[in-house]
C-alpha positions as CSV (number, residue, x, y, z in Angstrom):
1,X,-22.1,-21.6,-1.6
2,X,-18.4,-21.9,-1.1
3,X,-16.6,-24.5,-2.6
4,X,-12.8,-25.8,-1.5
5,X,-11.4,-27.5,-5.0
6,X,-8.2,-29.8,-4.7
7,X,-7.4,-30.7,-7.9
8,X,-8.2,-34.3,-9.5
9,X,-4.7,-34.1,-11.4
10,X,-1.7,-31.7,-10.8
11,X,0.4,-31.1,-14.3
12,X,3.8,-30.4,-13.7
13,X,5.8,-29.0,-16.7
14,X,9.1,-30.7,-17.1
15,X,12.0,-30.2,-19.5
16,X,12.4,-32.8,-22.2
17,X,13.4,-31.7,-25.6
18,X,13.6,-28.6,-27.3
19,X,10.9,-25.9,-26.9
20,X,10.8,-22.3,-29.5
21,X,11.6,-19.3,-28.4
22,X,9.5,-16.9,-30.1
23,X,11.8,-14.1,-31.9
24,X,9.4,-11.5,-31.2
25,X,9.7,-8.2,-31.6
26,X,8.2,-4.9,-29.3
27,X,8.7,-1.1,-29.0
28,X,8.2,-0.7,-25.8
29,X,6.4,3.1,-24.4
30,X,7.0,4.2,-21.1
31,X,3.7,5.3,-19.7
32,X,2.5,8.2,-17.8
33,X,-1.2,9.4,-16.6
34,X,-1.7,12.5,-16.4
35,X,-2.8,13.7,-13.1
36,X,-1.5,10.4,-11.4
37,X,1.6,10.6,-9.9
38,X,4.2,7.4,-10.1
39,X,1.4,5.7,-12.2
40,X,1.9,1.5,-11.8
41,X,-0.1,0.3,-14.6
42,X,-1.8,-3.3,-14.0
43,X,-4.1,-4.1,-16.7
44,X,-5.2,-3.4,-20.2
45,X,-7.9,-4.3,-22.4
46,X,-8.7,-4.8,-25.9
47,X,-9.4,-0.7,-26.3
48,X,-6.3,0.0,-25.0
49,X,-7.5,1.3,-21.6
50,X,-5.2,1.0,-19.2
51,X,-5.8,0.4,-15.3
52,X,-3.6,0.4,-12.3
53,X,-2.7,2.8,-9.5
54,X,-0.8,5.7,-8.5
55,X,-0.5,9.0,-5.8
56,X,-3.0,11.4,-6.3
57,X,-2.0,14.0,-3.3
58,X,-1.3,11.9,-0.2
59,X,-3.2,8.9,-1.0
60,X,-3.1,6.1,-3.8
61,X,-6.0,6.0,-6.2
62,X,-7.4,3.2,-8.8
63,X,-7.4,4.4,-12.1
64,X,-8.9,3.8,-15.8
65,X,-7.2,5.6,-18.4
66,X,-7.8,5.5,-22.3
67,X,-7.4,8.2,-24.9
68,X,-8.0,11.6,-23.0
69,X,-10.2,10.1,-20.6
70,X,-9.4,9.8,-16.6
71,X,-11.2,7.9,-14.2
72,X,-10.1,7.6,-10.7
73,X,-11.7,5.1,-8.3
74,X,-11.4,5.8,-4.6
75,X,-13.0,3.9,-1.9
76,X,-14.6,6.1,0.5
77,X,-12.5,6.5,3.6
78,X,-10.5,4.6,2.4
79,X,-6.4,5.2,3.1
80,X,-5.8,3.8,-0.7
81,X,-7.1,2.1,-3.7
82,X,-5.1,0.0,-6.0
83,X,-7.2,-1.3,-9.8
84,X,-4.9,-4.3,-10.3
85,X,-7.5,-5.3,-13.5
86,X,-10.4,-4.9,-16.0
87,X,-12.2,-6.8,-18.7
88,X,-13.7,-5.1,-22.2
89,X,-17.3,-4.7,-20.6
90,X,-16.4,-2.0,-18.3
91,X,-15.5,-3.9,-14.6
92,X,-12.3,-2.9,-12.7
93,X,-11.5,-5.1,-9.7
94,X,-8.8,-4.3,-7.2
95,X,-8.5,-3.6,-3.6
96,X,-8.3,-0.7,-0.9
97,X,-7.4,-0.7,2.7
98,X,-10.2,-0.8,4.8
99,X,-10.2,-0.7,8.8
100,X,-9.5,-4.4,9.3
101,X,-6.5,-4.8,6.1
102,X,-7.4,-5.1,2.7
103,X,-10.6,-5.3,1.1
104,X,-11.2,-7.0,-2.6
105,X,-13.8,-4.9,-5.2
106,X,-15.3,-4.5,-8.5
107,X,-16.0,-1.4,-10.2
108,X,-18.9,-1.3,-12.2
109,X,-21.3,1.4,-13.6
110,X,-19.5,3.8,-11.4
111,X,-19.8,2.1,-7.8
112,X,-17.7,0.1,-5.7
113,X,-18.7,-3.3,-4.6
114,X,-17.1,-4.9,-2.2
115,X,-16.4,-8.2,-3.0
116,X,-17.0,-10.6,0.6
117,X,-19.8,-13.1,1.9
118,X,-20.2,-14.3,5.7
119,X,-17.1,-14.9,7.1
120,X,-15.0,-14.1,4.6
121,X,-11.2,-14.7,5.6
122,X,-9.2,-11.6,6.0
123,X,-7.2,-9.1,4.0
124,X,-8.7,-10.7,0.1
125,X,-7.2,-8.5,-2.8
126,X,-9.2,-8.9,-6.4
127,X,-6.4,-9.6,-9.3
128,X,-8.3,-10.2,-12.6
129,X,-11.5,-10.3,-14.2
130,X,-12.7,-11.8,-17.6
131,X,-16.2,-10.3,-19.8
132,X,-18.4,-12.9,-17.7
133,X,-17.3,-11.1,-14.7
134,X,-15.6,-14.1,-13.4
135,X,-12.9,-12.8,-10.8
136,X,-10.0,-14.4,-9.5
137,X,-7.8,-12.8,-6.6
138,X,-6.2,-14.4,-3.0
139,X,-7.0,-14.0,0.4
140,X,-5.3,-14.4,3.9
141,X,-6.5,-17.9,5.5
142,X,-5.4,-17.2,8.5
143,X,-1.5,-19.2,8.1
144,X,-1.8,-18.5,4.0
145,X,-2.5,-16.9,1.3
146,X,-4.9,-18.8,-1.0
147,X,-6.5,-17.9,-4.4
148,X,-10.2,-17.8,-5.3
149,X,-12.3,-17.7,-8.2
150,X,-15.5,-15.8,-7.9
151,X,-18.1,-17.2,-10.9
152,X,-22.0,-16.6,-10.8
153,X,-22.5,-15.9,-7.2
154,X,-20.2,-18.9,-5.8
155,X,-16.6,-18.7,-4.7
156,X,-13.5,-21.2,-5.2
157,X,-10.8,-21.5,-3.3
158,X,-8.3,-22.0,-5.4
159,X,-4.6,-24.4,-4.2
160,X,-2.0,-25.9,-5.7
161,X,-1.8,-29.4,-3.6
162,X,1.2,-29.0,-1.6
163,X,1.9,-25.5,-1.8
164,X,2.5,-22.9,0.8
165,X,0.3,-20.3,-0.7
166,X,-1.1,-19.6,-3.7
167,X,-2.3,-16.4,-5.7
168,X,-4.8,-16.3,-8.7
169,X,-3.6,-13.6,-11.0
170,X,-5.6,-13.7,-14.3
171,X,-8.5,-14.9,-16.2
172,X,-9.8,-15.3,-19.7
173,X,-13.1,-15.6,-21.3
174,X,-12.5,-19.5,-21.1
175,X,-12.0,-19.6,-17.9
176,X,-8.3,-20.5,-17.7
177,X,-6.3,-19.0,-14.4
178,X,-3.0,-18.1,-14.5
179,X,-1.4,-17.3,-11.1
180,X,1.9,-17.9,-8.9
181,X,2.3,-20.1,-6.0
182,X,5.2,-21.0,-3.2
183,X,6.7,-24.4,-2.8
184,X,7.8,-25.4,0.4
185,X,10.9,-24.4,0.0
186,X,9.8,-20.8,-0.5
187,X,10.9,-20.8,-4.3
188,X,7.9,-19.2,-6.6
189,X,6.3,-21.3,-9.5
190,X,4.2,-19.7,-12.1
191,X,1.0,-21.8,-13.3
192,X,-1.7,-22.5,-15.5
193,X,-5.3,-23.6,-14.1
194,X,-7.1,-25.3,-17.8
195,X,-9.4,-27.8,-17.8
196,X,-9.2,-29.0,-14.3
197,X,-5.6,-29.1,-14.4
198,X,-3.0,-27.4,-13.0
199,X,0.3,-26.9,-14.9
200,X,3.5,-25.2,-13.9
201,X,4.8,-22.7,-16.1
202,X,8.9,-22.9,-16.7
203,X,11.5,-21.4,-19.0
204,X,14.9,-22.6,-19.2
205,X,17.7,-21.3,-17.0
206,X,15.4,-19.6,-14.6
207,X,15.1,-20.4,-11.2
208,X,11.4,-18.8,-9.8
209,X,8.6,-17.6,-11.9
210,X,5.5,-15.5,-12.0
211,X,2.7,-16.0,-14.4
212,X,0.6,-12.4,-13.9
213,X,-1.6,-12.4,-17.0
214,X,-3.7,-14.5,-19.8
215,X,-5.5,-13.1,-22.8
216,X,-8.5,-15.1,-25.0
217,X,-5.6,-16.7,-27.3
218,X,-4.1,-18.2,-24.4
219,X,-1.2,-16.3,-24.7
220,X,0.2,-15.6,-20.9
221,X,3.1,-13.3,-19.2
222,X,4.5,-13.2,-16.1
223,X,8.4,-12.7,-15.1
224,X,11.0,-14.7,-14.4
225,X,13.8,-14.5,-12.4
226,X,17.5,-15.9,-13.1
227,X,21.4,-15.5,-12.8
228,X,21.1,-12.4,-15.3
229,X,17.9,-10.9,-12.8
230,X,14.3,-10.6,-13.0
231,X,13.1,-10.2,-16.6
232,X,9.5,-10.5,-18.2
233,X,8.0,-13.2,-20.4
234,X,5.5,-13.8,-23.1
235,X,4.4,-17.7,-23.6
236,X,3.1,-18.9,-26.6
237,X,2.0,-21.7,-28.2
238,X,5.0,-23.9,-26.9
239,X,7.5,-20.9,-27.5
240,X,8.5,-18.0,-25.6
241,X,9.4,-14.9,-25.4
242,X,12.1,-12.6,-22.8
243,X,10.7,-9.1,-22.5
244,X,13.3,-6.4,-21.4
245,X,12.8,-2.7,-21.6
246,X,16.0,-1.3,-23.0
247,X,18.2,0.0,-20.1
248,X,15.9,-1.2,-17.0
249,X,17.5,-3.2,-14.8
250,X,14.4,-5.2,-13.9
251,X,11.1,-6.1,-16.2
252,X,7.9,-7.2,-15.1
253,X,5.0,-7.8,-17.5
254,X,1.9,-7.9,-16.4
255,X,-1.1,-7.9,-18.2
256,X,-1.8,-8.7,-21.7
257,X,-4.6,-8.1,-24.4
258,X,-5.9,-9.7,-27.8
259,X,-3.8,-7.6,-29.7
260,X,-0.6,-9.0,-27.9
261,X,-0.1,-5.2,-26.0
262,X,1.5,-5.8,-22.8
263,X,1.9,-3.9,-19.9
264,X,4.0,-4.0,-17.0
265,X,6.7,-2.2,-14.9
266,X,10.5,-2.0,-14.9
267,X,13.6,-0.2,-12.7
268,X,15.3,1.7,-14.7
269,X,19.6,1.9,-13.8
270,X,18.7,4.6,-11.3
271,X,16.4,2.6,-9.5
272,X,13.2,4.2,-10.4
273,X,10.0,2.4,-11.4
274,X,8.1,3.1,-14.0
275,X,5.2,1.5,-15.9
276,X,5.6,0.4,-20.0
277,X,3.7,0.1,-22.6
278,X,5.2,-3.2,-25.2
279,X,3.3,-3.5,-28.4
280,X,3.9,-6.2,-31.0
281,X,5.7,-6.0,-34.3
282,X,6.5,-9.4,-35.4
283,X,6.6,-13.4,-34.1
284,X,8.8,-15.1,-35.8
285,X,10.4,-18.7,-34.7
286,X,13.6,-18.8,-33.7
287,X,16.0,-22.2,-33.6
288,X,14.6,-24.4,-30.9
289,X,16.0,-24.1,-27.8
290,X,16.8,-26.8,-25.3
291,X,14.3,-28.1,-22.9
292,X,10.8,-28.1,-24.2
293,X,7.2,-28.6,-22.1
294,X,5.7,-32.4,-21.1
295,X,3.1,-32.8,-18.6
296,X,3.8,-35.3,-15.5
297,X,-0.3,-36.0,-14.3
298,X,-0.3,-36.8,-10.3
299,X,-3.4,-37.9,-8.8
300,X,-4.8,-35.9,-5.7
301,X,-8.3,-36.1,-4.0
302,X,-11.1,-33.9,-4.9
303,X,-13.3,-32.5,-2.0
304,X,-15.5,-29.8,-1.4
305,X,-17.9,-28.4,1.5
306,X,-21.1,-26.3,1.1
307,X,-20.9,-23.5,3.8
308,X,-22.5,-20.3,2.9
309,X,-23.6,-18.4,0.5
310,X,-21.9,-15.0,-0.2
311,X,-22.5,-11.5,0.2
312,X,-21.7,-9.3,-2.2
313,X,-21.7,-5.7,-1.4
């Protein structure tokens, strides 16, 4: 079965009052894998495996790394892999390019599994994936991209009502989506799928937003971009958090675990990228800071249409 969702209420975060900004504090790590050249790191669980992507030879390759341990994931015949997530059970999800564009997986027990049914719209990439194996991603519609949620055997096209396109990014074990979509206007707005209800993500004085990860405490990161560039961010409770490795020029944060570890990439002054490692050493609230989060509820239709039942490969 697949099942086109509009939701029954779109939440739009607007500013209000004052909002915390969390005084947190990381050491950030920049992170290399062995054996994987110009390693992009994606995802991390609650081991502290790390997944992602990087040159090995000619041709990218998916990769798990924890402790000593290296595994690389390579589609066969495929001209590159990229491992954009994994849960704690042992699933990577990703995509490679195939003959016709891009191709969404999981990696489980070893094997590849193609991640399609009958029809399948073109070019879908597979972005996150919580211990149910629920997976989230986005696909090519044809004039857009749109996201999906794949649960016990049935996918969901995922939309923000009104957008241009829209990309699930990451999911938790209750099911909450975090992901980024395009307005009209091509300006990017980070969100929050919960309960039914999309809400938009925002931090004061920045202009477009990303929202690339959620762990099981809700706590979500993405990056934002305004006057001063493109840093990363860690929401939290209300408050947040501006994550900048020391010297880059541009932060992204990516992925985030139980223990508050977050990975990402940056640019250093030199242009290079490079992949980083922030771990946590204290939360503690700072003043609050202008503009804080309410929640303006529009109503929109809900409609869905059986047509198929997927194929999973």
């Amino acid at each position: 079965m697949r099942l086109f969702f509009y939701p029954s209420f779109l939440a739009i975060v607007f500013c209000s009052g004052p909002v915390p900004a969390l005084a947190s504090s990381f050491t950030y790590t920049t992170l290399t894998v062995p054996g994987i050249a110009g390693a992009i790191v994606t995802g991390i669980n609650n081991a502290g495996e790390i997944a992602g992507y990087g040159g090995a030879g000619q041709i990218l390759q998916g990769f798990v790394f924890g402790g000593a341990t290296l595994t690389t994931i390579s589609a066969p015949s495929s001209a590159g892999t990229k491992a954009f997530g994994l849960n704690n059970t042992g699933d990577v999800v990703g995509s490679y390019a195939g003959p016709s564009g891009d191709q969404a997986f999981v990696y489980t027990g070893g094997v590849i599994h193609d991640i399609s049914w009958p029809g399948f719209p073109s070019t879908p990439e597979a972005n996150g994936v919580n211990d149910a194996s629920q997976i989230v991603g986005d696909y090519n519609n044809g004039s857009s991209l749109q996201g999906f949620l794949y649960s016990s055997g049935t996918f969901t096209t995922i939309s923000v009502a009104g957008s241009d396109s829209t990309k699930a990014l990451g999911i938790n074990n209750a099911g909450d989506i975090v992901g980024t979509y395009l307005d009209s206007a091509g300006v990017s707005h980070a969100f929050l799928y919960k309960a039914g209800v999309f809400g938009d993500i925002k931090i004061p004085g920045g202009a477009a937003f990303e929202a690339n990860g959620i762990n099981n405490r809700g706590q979500i990161v993405g990056d934002v971009q305004g006057s001063g560039g493109i840093a990363g961010f860690l929401a939290d409770n209300g408050g947040f958090t501006i994550l900048s490795v020391p010297g880059a020029d541009t932060t992204k944060a990516l992925a985030i675990n139980d223990a508050g570890q977050i990975v990402g990439t940056y640019i250093d002054a030199f242009g290079t990228l490079h992949s980083f490692l922030a771990t946590p050493v204290s939360a503690v609230p700072e003043p609050a800071m202008p503009c804080a989060a309410g929640f303006l509820l529009l109503a929109s239709g809900v409609a869905w249409r059986r047509r198929f039942r997927p194929r999973r490969s």
